[in-house]
MDAnalysis code that builds the backbone (N, CA, C; Angstrom):
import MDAnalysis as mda
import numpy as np

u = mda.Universe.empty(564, n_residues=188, atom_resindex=np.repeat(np.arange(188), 3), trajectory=True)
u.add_TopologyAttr("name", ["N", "CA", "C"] * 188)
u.add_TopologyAttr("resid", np.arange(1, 189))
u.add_TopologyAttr("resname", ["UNK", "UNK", "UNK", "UNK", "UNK", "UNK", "UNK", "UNK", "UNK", "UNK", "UNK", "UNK", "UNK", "UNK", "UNK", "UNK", "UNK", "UNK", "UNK", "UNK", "UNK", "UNK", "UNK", "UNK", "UNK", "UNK", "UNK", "UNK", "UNK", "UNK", "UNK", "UNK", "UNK", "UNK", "UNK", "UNK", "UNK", "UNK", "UNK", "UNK", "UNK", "UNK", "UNK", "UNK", "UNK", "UNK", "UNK", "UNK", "UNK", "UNK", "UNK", "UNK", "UNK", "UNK", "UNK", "UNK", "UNK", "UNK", "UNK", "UNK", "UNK", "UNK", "UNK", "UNK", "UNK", "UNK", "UNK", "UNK", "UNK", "UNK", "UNK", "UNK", "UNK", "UNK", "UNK", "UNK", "UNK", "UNK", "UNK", "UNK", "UNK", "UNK", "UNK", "UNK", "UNK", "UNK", "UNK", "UNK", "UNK", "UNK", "UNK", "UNK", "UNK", "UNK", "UNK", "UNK", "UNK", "UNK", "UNK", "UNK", "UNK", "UNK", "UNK", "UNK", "UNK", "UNK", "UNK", "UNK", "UNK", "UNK", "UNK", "UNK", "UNK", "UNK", "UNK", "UNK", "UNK", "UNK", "UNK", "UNK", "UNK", "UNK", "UNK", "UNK", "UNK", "UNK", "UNK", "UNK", "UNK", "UNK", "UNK", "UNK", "UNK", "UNK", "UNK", "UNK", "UNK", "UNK", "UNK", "UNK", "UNK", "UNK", "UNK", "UNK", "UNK", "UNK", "UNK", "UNK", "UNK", "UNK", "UNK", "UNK", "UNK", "UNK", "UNK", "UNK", "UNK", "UNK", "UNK", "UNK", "UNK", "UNK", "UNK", "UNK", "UNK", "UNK", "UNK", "UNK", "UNK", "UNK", "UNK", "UNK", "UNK", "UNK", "UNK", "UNK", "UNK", "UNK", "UNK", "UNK", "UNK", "UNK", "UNK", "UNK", "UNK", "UNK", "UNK", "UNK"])
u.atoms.positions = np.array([
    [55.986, 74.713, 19.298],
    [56.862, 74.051, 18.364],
    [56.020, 73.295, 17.352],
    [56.618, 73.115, 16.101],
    [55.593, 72.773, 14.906],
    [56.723, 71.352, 14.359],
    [56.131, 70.303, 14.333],
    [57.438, 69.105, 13.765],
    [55.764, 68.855, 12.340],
    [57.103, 68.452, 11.529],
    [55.926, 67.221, 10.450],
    [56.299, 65.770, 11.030],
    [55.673, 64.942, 9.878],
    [55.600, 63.494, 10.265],
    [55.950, 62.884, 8.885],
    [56.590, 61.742, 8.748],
    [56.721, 60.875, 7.607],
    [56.631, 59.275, 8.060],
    [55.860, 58.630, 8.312],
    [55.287, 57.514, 9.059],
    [54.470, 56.982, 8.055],
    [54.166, 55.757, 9.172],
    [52.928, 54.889, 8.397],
    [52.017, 54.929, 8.798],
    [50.595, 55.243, 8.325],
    [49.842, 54.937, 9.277],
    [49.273, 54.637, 10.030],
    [49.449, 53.403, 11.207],
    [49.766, 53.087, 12.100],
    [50.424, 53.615, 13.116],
    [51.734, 54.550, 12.595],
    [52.272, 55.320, 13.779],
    [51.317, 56.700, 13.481],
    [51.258, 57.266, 12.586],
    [50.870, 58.714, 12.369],
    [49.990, 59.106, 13.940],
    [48.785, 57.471, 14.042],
    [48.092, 58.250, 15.199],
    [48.678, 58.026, 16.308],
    [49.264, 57.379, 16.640],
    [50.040, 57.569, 17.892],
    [51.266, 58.756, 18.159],
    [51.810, 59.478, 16.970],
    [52.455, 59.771, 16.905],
    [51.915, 61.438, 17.151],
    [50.482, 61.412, 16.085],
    [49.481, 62.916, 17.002],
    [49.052, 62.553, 18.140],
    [48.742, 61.871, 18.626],
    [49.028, 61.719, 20.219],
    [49.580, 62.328, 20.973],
    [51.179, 61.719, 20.879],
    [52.157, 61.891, 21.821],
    [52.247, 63.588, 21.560],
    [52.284, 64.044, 20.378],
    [52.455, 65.395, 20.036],
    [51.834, 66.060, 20.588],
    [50.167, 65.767, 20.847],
    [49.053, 66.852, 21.107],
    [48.992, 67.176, 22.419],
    [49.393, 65.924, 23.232],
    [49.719, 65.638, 24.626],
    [50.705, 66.872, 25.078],
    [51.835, 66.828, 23.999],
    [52.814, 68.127, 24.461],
    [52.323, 69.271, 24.193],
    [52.163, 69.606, 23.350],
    [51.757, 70.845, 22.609],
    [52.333, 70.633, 21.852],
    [52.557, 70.099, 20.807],
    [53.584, 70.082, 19.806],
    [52.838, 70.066, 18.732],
    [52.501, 70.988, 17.500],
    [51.758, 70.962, 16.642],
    [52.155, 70.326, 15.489],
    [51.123, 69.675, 14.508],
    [51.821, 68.880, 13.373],
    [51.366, 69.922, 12.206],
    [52.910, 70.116, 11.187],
    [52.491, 70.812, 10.200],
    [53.488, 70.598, 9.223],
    [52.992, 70.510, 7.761],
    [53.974, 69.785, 6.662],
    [54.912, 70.717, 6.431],
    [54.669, 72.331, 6.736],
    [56.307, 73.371, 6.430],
    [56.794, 73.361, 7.486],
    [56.621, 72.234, 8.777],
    [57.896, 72.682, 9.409],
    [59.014, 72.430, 9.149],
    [59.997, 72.864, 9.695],
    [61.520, 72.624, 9.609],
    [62.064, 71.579, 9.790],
    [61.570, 70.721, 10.977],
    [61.941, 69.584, 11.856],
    [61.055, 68.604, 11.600],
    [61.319, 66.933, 10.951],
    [60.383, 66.012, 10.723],
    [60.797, 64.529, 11.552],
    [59.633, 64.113, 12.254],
    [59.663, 62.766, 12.603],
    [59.666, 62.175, 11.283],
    [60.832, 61.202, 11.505],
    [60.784, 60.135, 10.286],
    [61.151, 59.100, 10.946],
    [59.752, 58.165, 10.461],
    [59.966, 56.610, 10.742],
    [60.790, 55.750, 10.075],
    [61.546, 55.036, 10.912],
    [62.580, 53.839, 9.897],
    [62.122, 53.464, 8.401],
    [62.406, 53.467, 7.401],
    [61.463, 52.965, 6.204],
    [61.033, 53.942, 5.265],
    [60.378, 54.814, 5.954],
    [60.189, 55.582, 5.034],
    [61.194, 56.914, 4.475],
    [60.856, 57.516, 3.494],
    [61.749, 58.794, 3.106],
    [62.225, 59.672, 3.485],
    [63.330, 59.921, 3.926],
    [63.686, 61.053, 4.539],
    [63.808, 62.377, 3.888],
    [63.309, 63.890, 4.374],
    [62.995, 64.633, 3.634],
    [64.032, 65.706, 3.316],
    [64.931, 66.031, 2.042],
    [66.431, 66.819, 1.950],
    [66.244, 68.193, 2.997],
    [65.350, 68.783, 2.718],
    [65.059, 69.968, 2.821],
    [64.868, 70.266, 4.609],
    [64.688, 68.746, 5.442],
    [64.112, 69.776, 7.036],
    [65.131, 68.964, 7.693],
    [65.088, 69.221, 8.999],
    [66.043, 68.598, 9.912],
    [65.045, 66.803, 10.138],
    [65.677, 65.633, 10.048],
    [64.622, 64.899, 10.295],
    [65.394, 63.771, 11.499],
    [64.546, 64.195, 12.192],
    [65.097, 62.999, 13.185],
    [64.312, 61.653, 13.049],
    [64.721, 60.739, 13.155],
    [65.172, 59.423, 12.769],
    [64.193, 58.240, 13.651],
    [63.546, 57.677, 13.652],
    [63.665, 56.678, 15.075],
    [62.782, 55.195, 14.831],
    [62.696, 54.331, 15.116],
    [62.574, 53.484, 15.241],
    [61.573, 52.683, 16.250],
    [60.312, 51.931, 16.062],
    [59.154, 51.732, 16.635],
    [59.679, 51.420, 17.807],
    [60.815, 50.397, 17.887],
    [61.481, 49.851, 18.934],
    [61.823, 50.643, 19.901],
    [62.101, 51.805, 19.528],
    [63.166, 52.907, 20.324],
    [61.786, 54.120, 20.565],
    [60.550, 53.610, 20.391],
    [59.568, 54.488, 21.026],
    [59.994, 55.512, 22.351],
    [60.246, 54.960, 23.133],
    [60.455, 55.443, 24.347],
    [61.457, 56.514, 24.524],
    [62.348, 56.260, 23.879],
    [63.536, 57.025, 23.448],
    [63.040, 58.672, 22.897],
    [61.953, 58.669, 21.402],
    [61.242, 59.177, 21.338],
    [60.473, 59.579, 22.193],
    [60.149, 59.569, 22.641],
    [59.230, 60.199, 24.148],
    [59.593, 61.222, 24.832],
    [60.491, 60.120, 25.469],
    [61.670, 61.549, 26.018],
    [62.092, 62.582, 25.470],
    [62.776, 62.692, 23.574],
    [62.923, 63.311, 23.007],
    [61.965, 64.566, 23.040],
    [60.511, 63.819, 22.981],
    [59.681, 64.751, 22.413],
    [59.111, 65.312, 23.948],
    [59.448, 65.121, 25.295],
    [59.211, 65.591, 26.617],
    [60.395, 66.940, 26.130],
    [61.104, 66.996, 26.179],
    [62.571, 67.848, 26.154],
    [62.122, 68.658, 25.348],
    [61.766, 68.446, 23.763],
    [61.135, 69.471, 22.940],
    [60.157, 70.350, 23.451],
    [58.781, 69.703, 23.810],
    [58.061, 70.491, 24.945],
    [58.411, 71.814, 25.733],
    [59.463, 71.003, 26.697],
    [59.765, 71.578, 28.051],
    [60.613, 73.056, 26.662],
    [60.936, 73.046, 26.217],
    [62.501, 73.759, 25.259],
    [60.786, 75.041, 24.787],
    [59.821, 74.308, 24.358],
    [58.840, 75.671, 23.706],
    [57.823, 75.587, 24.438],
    [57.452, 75.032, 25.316],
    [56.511, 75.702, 26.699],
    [57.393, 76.618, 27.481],
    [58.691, 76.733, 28.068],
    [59.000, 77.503, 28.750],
    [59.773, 78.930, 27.766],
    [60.191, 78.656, 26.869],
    [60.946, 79.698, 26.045],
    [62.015, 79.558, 26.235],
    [62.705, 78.359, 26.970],
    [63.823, 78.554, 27.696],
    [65.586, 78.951, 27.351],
    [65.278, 79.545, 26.472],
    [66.499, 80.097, 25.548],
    [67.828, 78.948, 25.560],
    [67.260, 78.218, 24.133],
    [67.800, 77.664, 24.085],
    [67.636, 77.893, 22.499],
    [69.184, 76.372, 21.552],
    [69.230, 76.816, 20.022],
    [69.638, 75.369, 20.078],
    [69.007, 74.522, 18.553],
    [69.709, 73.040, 18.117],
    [70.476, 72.978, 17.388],
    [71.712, 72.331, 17.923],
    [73.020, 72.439, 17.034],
    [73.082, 70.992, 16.482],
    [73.796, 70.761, 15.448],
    [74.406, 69.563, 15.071],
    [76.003, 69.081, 15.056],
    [76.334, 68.252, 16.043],
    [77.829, 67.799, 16.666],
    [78.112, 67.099, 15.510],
    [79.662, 67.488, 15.818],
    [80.526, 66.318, 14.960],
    [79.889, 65.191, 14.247],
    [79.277, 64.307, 15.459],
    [79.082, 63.379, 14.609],
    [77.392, 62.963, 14.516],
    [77.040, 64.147, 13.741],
    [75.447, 64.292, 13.486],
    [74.314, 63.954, 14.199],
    [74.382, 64.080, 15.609],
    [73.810, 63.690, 16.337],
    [73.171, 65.637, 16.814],
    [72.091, 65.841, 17.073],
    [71.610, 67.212, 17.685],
    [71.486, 67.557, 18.864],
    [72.142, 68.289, 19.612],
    [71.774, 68.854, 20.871],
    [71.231, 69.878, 20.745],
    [70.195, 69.776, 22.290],
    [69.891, 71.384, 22.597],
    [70.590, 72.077, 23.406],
    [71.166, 73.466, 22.888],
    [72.031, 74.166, 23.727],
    [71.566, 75.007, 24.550],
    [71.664, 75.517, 25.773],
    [70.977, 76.441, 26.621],
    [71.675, 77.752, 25.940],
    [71.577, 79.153, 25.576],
    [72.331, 80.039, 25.310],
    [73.322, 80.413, 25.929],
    [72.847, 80.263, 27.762],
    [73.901, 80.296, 29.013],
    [75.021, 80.044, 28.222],
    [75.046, 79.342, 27.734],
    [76.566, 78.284, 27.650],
    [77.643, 78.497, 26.114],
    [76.620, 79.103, 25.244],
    [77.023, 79.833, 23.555],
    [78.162, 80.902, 24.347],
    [78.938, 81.111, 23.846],
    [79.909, 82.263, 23.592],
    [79.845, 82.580, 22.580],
    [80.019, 81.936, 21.365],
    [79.405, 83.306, 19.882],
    [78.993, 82.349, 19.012],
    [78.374, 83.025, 18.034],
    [77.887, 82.424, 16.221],
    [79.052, 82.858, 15.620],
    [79.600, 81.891, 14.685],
    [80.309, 82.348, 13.514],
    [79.922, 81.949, 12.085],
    [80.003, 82.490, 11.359],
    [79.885, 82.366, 9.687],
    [80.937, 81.521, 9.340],
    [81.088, 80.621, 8.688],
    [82.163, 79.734, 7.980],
    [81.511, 79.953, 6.274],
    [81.758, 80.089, 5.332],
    [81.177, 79.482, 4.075],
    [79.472, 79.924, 4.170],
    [79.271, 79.170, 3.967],
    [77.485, 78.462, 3.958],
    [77.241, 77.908, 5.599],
    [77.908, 78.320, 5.919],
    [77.355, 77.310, 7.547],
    [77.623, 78.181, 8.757],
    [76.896, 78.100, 9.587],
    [76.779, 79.033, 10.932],
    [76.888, 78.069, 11.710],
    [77.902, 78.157, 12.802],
    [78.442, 76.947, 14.163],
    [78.343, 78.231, 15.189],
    [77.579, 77.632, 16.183],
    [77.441, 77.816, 17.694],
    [78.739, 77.411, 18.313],
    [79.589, 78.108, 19.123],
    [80.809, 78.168, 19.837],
    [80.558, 77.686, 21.384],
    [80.409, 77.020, 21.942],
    [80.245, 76.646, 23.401],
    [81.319, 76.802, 24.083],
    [81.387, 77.221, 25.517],
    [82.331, 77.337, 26.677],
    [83.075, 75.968, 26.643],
    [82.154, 75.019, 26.412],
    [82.648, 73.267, 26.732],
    [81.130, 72.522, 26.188],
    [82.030, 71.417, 26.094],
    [81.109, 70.142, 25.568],
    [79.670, 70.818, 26.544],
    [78.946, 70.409, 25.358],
    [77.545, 70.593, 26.081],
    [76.893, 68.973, 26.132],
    [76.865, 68.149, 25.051],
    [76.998, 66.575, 25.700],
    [77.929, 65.887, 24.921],
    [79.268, 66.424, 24.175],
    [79.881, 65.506, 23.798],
    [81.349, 66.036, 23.825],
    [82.696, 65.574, 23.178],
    [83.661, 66.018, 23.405],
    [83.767, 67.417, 22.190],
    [83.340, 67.662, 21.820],
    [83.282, 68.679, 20.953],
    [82.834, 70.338, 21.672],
    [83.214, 71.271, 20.807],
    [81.914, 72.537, 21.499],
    [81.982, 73.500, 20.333],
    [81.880, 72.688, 19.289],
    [81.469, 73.322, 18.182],
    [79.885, 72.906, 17.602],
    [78.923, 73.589, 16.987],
    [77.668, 72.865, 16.876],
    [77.212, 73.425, 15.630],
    [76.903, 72.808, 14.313],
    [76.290, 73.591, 13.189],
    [75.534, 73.814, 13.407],
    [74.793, 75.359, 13.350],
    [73.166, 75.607, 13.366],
    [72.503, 75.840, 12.042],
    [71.496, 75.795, 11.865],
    [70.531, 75.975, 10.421],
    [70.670, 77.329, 10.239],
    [70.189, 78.066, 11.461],
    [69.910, 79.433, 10.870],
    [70.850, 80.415, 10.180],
    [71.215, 81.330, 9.967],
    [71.658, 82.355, 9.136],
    [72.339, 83.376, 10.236],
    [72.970, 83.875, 10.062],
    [73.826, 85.110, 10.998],
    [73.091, 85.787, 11.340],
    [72.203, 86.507, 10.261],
    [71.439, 87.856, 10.157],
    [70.044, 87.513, 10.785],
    [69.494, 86.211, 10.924],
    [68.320, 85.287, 11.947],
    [68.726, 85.879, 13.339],
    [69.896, 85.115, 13.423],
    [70.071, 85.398, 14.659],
    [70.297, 86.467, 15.566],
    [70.906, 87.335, 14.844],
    [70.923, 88.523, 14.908],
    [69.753, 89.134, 15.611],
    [68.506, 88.954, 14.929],
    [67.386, 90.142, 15.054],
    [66.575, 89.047, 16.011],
    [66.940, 87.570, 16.322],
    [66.295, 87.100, 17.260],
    [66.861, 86.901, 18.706],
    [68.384, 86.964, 18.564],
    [68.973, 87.458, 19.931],
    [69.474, 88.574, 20.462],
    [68.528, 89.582, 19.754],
    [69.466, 90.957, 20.751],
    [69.138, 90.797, 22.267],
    [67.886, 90.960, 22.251],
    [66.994, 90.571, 23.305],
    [67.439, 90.162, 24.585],
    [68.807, 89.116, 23.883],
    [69.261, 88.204, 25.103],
    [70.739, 88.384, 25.146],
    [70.867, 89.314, 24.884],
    [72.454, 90.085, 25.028],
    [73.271, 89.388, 24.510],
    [73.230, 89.013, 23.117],
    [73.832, 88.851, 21.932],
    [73.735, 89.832, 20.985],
    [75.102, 90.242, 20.093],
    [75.419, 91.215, 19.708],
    [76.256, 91.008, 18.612],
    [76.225, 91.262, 17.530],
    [77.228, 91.587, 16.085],
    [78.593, 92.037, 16.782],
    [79.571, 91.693, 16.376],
    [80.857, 92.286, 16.244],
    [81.591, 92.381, 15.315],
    [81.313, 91.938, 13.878],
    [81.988, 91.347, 13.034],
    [80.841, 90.900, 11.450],
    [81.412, 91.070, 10.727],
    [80.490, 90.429, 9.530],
    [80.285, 89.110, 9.824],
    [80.962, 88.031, 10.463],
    [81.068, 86.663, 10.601],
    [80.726, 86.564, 11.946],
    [80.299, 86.975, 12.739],
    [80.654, 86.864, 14.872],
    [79.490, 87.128, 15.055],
    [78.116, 86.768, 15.791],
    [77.674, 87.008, 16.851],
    [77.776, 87.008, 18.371],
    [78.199, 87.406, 19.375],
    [79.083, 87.248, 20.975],
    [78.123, 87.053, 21.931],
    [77.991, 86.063, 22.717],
    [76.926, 86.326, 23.937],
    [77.894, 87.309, 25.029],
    [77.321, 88.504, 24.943],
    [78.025, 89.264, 26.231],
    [78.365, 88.780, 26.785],
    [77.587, 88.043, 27.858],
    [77.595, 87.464, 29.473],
    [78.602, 86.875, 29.520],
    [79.053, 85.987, 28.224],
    [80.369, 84.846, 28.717],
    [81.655, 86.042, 28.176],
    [81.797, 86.916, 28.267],
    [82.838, 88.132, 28.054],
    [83.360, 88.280, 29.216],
    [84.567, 88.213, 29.690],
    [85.360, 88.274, 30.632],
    [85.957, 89.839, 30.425],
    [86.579, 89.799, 29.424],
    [87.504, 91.036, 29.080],
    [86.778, 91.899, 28.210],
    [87.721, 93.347, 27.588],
    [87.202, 93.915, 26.277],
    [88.618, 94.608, 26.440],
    [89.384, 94.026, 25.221],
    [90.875, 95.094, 25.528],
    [90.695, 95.922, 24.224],
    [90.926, 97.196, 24.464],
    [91.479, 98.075, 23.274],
    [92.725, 97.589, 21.905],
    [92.634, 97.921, 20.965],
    [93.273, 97.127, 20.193],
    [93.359, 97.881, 18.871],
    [94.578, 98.145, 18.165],
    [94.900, 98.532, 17.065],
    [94.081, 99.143, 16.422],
    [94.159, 100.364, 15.778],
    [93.250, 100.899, 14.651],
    [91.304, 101.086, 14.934],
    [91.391, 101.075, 16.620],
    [89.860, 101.508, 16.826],
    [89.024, 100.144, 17.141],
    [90.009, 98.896, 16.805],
    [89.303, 97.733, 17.493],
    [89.719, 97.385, 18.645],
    [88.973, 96.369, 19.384],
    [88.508, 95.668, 20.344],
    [88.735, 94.045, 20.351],
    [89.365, 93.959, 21.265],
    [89.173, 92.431, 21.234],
    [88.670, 91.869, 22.541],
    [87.485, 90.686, 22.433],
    [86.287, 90.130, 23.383],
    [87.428, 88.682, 23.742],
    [87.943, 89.118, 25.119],
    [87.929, 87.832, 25.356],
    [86.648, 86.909, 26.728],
    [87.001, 85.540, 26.201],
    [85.959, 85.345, 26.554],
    [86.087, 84.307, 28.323],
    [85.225, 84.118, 29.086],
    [85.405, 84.071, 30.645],
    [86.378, 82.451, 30.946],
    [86.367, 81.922, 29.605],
    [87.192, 80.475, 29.777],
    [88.764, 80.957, 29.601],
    [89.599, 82.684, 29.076],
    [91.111, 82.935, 29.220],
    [91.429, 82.255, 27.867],
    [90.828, 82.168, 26.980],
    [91.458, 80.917, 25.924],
    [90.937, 81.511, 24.356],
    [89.367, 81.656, 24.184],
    [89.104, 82.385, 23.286],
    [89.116, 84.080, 23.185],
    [89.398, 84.231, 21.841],
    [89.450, 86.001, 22.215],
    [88.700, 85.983, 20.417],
    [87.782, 87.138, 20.726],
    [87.029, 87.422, 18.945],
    [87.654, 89.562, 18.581],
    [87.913, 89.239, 17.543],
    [88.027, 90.704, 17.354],
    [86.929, 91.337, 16.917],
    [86.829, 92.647, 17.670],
    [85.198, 93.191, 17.367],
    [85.624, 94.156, 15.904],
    [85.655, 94.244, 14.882],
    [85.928, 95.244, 13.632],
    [85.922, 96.522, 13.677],
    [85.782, 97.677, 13.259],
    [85.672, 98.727, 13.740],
    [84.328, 99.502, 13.708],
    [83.931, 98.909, 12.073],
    [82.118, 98.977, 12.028],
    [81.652, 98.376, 13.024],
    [82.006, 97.867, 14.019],
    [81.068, 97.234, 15.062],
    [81.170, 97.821, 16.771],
    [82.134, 98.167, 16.583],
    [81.936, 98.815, 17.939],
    [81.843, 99.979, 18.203],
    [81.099, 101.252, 17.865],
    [80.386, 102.056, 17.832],
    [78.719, 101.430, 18.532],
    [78.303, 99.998, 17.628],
    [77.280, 99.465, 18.210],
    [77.521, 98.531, 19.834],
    [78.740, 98.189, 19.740],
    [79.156, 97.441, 21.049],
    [78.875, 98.586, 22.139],
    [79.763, 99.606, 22.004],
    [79.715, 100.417, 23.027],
    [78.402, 100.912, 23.747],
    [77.589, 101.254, 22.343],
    [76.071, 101.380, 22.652],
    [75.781, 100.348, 23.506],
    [76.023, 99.369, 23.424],
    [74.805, 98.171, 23.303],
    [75.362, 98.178, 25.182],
    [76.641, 98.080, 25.371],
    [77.001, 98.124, 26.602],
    [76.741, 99.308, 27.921],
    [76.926, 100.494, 27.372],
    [76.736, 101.678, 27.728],
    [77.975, 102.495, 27.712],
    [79.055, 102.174, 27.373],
    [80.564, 102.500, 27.136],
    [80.841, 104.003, 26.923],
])
């Protein structure tokens, strides 16, 4: 995992420290920036926030980051309701959808808050070519589906499909350009 830094110097070295300790590499194009109270926050990356006081807090944060890109552990960072970021295990995603400009992660249930909707950064077509792998699959110009949480697959009007999913509650329609690849992807 690659974070930047926007600090003072005073924290900067403690702050490659705690990083180097993890593996966590420091680099100015990453995506994700430590930003210290005070200084500028940057439009362009995800910047988490924190406060000298709340060191510790940080710590932990940055233990969890670690553990998330030492193990690979398939996981994705969403942003809740109320702008706060979790990490989601994929286990727990039932699909990507396209809204507008914005891609939200669909969860079974709150993953830590009352919500189980989560904005993600990336792009449909990202995700796409980085989760086939993990039995996620296109259904739709707007839908990515994690198989696994698929309960059903009912036949449906005009050559589609509809995915419902193992909670009885959500159901996604697969299009018709898409399941030709579903079937593949399943063995159907």
């Amino acid at each position: 995992m690659k974070l930047s830094l926007k600090c003072t110097p005073n924290m900067q070295g403690v702050l490659q420290e705690l990083l180097s300790t993890r593996n966590i590499e420091i680099e100015e194009q990453a995506s994700v920036c430590l930003v210290e109270a005070g200084c500028e926050i940057p439009g362009d990356k995800i910047a988490i926030l924190f406060e000298i006081r709340n060191l510790g807090q940080l710590v932990e944060l940055l233990d969890k980051l670690a553990r998330v890109g030492d193990d690979n552990s398939n996981t994705i960072i969403g942003k809740s309701g109320d702008d706060s970021y979790q990490i989601i295990p994929y286990s727990q995603v039932y699909y990507f959808e396209a809204r507008g400009n914005n891609v939200f992660c669909i969860t079974g249930g709150a993953v830590h808050h009352s919500t189980n909707e989560y904005r993600i950064k990336e792009k449909l077509y990202e995700l796409e070519a980085r989760l086939y792998q993990n039995r996620f699959i296109r259904v739709g110009k707007s839908y990515i589906v994690n198989i696994d949480n698929v309960n059903e697959i009912i036949p449906w009007f005009g050559r589609r499909l509809i995915l419902r999913f193992i909670d009885g509650k959500r159901e996604i329609e697969v299009s018709r350009n898409y399941v030709k690849n579903l079937k593949e992807f399943l063995g159907m």
